[in-house]
N, C-alpha and C positions, 0 to 999 in steps of 0.2 A: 505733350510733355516730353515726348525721347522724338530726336531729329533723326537717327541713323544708325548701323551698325558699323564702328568701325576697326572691328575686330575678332574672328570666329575660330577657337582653335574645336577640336573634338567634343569639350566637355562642354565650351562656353564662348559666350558673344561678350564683348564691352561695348555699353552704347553709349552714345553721347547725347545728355541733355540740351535741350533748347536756349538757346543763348536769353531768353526773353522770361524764360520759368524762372519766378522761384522755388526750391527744393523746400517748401512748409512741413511738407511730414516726412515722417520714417520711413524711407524706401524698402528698410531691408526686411527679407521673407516675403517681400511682396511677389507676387505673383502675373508674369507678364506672358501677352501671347503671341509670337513673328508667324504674319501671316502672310501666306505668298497664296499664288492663286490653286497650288494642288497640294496646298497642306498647312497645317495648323501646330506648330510647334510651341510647348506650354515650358518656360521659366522660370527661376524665382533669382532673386536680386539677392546677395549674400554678400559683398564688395563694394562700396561707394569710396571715389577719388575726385572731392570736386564735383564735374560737371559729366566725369565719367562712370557709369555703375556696370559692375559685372556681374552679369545675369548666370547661370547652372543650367543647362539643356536638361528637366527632366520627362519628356516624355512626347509624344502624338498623338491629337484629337483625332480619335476615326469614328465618323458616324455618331459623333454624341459623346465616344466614350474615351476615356483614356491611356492610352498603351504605354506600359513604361519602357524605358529607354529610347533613345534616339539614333534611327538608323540614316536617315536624312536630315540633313541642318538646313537653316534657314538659309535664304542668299543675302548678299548685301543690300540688298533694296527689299527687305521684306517689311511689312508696316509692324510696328512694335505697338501694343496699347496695354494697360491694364487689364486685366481680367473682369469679367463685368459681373453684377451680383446673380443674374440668372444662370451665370456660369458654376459659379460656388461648386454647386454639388457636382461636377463633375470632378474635382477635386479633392472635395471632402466627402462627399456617398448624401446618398439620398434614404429617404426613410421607406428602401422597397422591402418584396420579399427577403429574405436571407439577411438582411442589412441588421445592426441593432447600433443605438447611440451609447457611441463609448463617452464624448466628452464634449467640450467646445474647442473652438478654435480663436485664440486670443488676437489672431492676428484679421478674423472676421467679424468685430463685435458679438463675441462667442456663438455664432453658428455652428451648429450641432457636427458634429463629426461620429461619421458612423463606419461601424466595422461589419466585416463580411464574415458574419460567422460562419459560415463553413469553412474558408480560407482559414480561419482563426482556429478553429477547436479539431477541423479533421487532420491537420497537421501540427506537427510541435513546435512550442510555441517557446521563448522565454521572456522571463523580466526580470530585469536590473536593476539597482539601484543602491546608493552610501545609506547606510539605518538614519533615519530621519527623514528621509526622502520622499516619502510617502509613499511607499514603494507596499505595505499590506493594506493602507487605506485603497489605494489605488486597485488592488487583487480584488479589494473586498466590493467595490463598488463596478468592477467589470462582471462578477460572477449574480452582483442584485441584478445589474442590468437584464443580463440575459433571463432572471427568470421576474423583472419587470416587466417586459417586453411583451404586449401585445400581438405583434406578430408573430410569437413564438409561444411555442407549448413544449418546454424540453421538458415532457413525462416519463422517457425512457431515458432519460440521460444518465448517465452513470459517473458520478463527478466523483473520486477518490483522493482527498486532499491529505496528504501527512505533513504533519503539522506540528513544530519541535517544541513548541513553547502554548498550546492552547489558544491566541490569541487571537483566533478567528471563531472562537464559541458565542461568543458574543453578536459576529455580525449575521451570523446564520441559522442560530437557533430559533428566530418567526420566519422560517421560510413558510410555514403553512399559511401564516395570515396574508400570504403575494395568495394563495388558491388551496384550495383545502385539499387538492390532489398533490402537493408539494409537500414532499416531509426531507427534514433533513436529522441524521443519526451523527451523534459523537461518542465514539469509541476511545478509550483512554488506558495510559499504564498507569496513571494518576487515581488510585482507590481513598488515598484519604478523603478528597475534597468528596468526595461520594456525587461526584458528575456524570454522565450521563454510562455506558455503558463498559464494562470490565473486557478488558485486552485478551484473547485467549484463541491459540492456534494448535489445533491438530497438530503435535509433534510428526504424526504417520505422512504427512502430507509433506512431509520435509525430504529432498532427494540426496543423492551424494554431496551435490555442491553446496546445498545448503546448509546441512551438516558440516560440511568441512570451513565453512564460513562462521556456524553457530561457534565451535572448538578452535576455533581462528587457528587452522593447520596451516602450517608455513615452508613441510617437506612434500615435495612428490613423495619421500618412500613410506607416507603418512595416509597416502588415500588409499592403498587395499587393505588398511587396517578398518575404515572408513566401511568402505563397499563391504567387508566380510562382515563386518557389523551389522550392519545397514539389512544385510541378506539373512544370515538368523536370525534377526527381531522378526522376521518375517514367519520362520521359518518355527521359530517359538510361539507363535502367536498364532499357527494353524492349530485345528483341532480335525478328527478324522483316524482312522486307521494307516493311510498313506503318510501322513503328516508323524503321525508315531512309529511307525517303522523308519523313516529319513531320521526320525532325532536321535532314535536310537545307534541307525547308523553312523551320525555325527556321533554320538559319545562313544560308539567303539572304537572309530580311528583316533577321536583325541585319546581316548586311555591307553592305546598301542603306541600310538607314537612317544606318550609318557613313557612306557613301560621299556623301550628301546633306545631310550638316553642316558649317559653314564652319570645321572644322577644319582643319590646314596637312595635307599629305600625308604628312606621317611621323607626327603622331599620328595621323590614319586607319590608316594601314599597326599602328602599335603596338596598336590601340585592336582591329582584325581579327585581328590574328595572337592576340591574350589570347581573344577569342572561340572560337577552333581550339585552343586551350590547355583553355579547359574542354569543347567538342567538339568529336570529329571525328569523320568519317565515310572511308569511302572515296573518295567526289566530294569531301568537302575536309576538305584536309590541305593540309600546306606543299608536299606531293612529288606532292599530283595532278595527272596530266596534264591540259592545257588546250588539246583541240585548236584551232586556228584552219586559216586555207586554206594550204593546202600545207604548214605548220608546225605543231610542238608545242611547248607552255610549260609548265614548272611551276607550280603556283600562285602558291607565291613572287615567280616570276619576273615574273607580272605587275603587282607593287607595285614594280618597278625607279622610281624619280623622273628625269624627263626635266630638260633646260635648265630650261623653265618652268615647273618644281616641280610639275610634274603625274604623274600615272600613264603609264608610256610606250606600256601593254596596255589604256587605261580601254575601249575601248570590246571589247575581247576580253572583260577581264571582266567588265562587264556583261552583256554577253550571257552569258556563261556562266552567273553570277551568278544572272540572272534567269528562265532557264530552269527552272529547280526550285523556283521558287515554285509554289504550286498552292492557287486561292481556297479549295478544300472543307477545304484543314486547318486553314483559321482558326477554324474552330468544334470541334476534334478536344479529346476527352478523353482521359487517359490510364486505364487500367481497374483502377491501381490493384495489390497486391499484388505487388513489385517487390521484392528485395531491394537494397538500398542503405545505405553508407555514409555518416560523417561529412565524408569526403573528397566524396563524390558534390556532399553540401548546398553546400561551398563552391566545385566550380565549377560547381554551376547559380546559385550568387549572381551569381558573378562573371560568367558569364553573363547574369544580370537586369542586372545593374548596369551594364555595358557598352551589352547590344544595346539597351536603352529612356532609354540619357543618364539615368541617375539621379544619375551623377559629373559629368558635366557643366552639372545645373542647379544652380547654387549655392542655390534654396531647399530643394532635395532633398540637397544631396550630406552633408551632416550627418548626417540620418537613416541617409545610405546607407552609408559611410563605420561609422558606431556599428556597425550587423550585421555587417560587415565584419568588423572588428576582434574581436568577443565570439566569433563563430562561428571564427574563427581560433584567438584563444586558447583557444576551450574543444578544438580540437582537438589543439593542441600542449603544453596544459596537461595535469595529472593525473587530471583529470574525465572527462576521454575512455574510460578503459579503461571504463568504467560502462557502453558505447557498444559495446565493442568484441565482438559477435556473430556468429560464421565462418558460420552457417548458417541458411535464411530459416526462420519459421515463421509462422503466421497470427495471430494476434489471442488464435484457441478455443485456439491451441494452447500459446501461451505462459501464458494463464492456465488449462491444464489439467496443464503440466507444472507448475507453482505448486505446486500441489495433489495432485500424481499424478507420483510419479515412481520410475524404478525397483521399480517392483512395489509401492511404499508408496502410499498414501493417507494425508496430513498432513493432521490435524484442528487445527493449531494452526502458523500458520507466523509466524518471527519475523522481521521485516526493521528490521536495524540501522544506524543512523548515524551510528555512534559518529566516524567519522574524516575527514567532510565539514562545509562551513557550513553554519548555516543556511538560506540563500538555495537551495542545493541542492538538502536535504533533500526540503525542503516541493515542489519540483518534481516531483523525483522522487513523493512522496509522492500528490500531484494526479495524475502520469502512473500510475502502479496504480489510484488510485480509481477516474479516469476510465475506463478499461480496464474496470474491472469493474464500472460502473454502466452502460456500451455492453453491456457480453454479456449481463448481465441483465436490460436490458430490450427487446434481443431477442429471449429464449428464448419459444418457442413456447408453454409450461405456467409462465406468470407464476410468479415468486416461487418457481419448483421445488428452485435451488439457491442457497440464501440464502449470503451474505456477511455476516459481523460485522466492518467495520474497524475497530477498538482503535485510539485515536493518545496514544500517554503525550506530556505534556508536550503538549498540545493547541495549546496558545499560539502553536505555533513553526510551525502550518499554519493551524490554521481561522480564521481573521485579517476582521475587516472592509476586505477588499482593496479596495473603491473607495474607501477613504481614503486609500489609497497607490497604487493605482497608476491609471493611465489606462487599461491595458490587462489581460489576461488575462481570468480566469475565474474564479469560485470555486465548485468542484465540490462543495465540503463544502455549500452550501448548496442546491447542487441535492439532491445525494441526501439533506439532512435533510428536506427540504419533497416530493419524489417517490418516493426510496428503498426508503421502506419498502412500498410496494404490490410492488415488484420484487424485493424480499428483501434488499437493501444497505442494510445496520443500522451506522450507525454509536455509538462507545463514546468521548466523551471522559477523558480524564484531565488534571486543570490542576491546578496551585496558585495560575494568576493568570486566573480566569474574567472579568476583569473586559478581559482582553485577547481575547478569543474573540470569534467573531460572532457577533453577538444572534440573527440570524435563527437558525443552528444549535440553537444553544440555548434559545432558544423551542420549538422543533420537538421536544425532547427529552421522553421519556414516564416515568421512575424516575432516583432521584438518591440519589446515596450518598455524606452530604458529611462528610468527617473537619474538623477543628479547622481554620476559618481566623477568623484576625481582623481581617487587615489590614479597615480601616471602609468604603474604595474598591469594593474585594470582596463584604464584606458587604454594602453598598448594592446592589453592582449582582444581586447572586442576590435579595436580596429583589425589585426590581423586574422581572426581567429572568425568573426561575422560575415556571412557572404553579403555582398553590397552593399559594403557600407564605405561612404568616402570620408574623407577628411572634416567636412564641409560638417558631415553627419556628428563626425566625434567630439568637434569644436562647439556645436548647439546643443549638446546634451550636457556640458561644463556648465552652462548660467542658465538651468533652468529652475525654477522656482518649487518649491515642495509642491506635490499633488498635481506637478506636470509632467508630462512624460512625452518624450518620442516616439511615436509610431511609426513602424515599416517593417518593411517585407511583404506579404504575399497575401495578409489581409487590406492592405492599405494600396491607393493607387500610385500616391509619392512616399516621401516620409515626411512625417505629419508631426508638428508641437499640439499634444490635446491638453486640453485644460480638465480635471475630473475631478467633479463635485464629489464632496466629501459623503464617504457610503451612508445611511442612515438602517439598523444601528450602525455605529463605527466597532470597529476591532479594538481589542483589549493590548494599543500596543502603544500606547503614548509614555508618554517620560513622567517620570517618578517627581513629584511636586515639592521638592527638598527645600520651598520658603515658607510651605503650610506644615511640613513636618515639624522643622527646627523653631516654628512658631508656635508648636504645638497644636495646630488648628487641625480637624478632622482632613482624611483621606490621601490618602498615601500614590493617586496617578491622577495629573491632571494635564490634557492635553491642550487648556489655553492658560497655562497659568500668569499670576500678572504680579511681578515684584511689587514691594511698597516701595510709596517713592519718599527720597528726602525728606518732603515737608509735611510725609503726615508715616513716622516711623512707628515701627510695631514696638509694642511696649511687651517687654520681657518679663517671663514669671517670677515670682521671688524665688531666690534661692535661699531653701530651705530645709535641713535635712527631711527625708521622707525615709518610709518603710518599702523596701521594694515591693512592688506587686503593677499588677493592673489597673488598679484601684487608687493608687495613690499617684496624684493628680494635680500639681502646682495650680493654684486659683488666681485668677486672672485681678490684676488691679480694678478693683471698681466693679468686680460679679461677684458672684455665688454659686457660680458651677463651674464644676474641671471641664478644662478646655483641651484636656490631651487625657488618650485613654493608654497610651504607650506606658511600658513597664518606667520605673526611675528606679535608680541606684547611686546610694550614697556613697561618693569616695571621697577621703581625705586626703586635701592636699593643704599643706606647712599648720598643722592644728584645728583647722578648719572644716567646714562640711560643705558639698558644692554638690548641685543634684544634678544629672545626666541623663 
């Protein structure tokens, strides 16, 4: 079929067809091999001119197997042929060890195409794709794979998928019926629909940056309000005779330093008494006694105001006061591991706020005043249940009940967002990360119990955050850049890559990109994606829904698979708006099929009705409501017209 090479720059050869052939089939993605006598150079065809086609150098057969890139090119007299069928799987993977069948290959009379799972899940992965694309069909039927897979037993797996919109409940709640040692958990903020398990995080488990992210702080001069906070809850939440001497000592220095600002005496007196609102102790409370000489006073009682607007007990309670101070606590730690509430954090606020005049310096009291208010609302708000944990556990222990619970071991857990903002999510979503990138790179035997976090809808967390904020953290880019030696893999999912953090995304090692077009998009993955040419970004424009490009570092070249539709499928097809407006049952249908022309849907009468549920326009020619949808009668020009 090809006469010759007559043309070889770095990347590619143009050869010329045989004057005698005719070109019958589709040359292009074909796959060709120049062979010379001390090496094996493999092609694919992406250019035809005529009777000239330009082949893509991708790679060298050594010993059976494939290397990608080309460091030697063919000479001009290399013999050029087709790739032969026993060849295949050198290109597309074999069914060995490690291997699992992601898809077919449309351009092999769909011959199986197999991914190298380790390649695949111990490095970070992503997939792309425009909504419609088949882009969570496709998530959904890579993730059956792997626990289809015969040659695989992922029992330890740890598969952590968050997931904004629920729509993967669907395709993985019979993970059990693949092996009855496979259980898969969904965790949710969604309590109406009463699905599968209630959303709920140890606030205590929460560190500075998390905190400062929960209160969305936006000033450095915002985080040692944070941190002193953060440290009396701690500090509140000891019990002990050490622990009571330190609080006490906390409430003598805030009531001195009260007592030594040119405030009037009744806001001193207000300013102490909020201080004994967020602690108390048994030395002070309103009712503690205060002995003096020969006499006893309440606490209280010594904030009485004389004539001259002063304390009528000052120098009682100073002295008292100042007695349970004690220098060595001023360097005192707290050790940490304390059960505590959302309650606790706001009166150790109010506590910071008070005892160090944060309210009283008008360039601070903004900042201080902002925490105030958020850490209030989010306790009085509906965010709070999220919070809301009767009993302490450690850090190992809530990220082992994760994963292990009730005598199950959950190889696939799903944590959903369906019924909080964005702003939340992504919090929460950072506070699990973070969690489990601390315990794994503490464990003793690196990387022994890996983590894959899955983020569908990627956009909505891994964010170039120092464009927006001043403050926080972005953990996704820590564990894309350190993760992976400790086993925390992360897996994007986007339809708008071009919203994601570069650094992430650099850091990413295999790519799985369904149809996107938008040009923003496309620019940014051709720049922004290691090794990816032109060739790459022009074949992922006309692929067909529920195909995708593969490559990178699971793959030998980069690959068009073809992936069968997952069975169950995900809850993510499009709204069937000719059976609604027809009135006909079920509101998602993912083959829906218009009426045609010559056989038109006959419309219900219109007629006034009663609103409700129940009231039901009857179909010409039955007897039974054929829509359970509410109607409502509105008049338009004298008339009644149902809706």
């Amino acid at each position: 079929m090809f006469e010759k090479i007559v043309y070889i720059s770095d990347k590619s050869a143009n050869i010329k067809v045989k004057e005698d052939v005719s070109i019958s089939v589709n040359l292009m993605n074909l796959h060709l091999l120049f062979e010379d006598k001390d090496k094996k150079i493999l092609g694919e065809i992406d250019d035809m001119d005529g009777k000239i086609v330009k082949a893509r150098f991708l790679g060298e057969i050594v010993n059976g197997r494939l290397m990608g890139g080309v460091l030697r090119k063919p000479s001009l007299d290399a013999k050029i042929r087709v790739i032969e069928k026993e060849e295949i799987p050198i290109v597309l993977g074999s069914a060995k060890p490690g291997f699992m069948p992601l898809g077919v290959s449309p351009f092999y009379n769909d011959h199986p195409v197999y991914l190298n799972v380790n390649s695949f899940f111990s490095n970070h992965f992503a997939i792309f794709g425009n909504s419609g694309a088949g882009k969570s069909c496709g998530v959904s039927r890579l993730i059956q794979n792997l626990f289809h897979d015969k040659g695989l037993f992922p029992y330890k797996s740890n598969i952590i998928m968050f997931d904004s919109s629920a729509e993967y409940y669907n395709a993985f709640r019979n993970l059990n019926s693949i092996n009855p040692n496979f259980n898969y958990r969904f965790i949710s903020t969604n309590e109406k629909e009463g699905i599968g398990e209630k959303l709920r995080v140890p606030i205590w488990l929460l560190n500075v940056d998390d905190l400062s992210l929960l209160l969305q702080i936006t000033n450095h001069s915002q985080i040692p309000i944070i941190e002193r906070m953060l440290k009396l809850s701690l500090i509140f939440s000891e019990d002990g005779e050490n622990a009571n001497d330190f609080k006490n000592h906390l409430i003598a220095k805030a009531i001195m330093s009260i007592l030594y600002t040119n405030e009037t005496s009744p806001n001193k007196r207000n300013e102490i008494f909020s201080i004994l609102e967020s602690c108390s102790t048994k030395e002070f409370s309103l009712e503690s006694p205060v002995q003096g000489i020969g006499y006893t006073r309440k606490f209280r009682e010594c904030f009485l105001i004389d004539s001259k607007g002063e304390f009528s007990e000052s120098v009682l309670l100073t002295e008292y006061v100042t007695s349970f101070i004690k220098e060595e606590f001023d360097s005192y730690e707290p050790k940490g591991g304390q059960f505590y509430t959302l309650d606790t954090l706001e009166k150790a606020l109010n506590f910071t706020l008070i005892s160090e005049g944060w309210l009283r310096n008008k360039n601070t009291y903004s900042d201080a005043v902002t925490i105030k208010v958020r850490l209030h609302a989010l306790i009085v708000g509906e965010y709070a249940k999220y919070f809301d944990v009767k009993d302490y556990v450690t850090q190992e222990q809530f990220l082992s009940s994760l994963i292990i619970s009730n005598g199950k071991k959950y190889q696939f857990v799903n944590i959903n967002f369906d019924d909080v903002d964005d702003w939340f999510a992504k919090v929460i979503t950072k506070v699990y990360s973070r969690l489990i990138f601390d315990f794994c790179k503490n464990l003793k035997d690196r990387a022994s119990i890996p983590f894959n976090l899955i983020l569908e809808e990627a956009h909505r967390y891994v964010q170039n955050d120092t464009d927006r904020f001043l403050l926080g953290y972005n953990i996704f880019e820590r564990i894309a850049k350190e993760g992976r030696k400790y086993g925390v893999l992360l897996g994007l999912i986007s339809q708008r890559p071009v919203e994601l953090s570069d650094t992430v995304i650099s850091q990413c090692s295999s790519f799985l990109i369904f149809k996107i077009n938008h040009p923003t998009d496309v620019d940014y993955i051709r720049k922004m994606v290691p090794n990816i040419s032109d060739e790459i970004v022009e074949k992922q424009k006309t692929l067909q829904s529920g195909t995708c490009l593969g490559f990178g570092m699971a793959f030998t070249i980069p690959l068009i698979v073809k992936l069968r539709m997952p069975e169950p499928e995900p809850r993510s097809g499009n709204c069937d708006v000719v059976n609604i407006w027809n009135g006909r049952a079920g509101s998602v249908n993912k083959t829906a099929t218009p009426a045609t022309p010559s056989q038109p849907v006959q419309q219900p009468i219109s007629q006034p009705v009663t609103p409700g549920f129940n009231s039901s326009p009857i179909m010409p020619g039955t007897s039974n409501p054929v829509a359970t949808q509410p109607m409502i009668t509105v008049p338009i020009k004298d008339s009644n017209a149902t809706i």
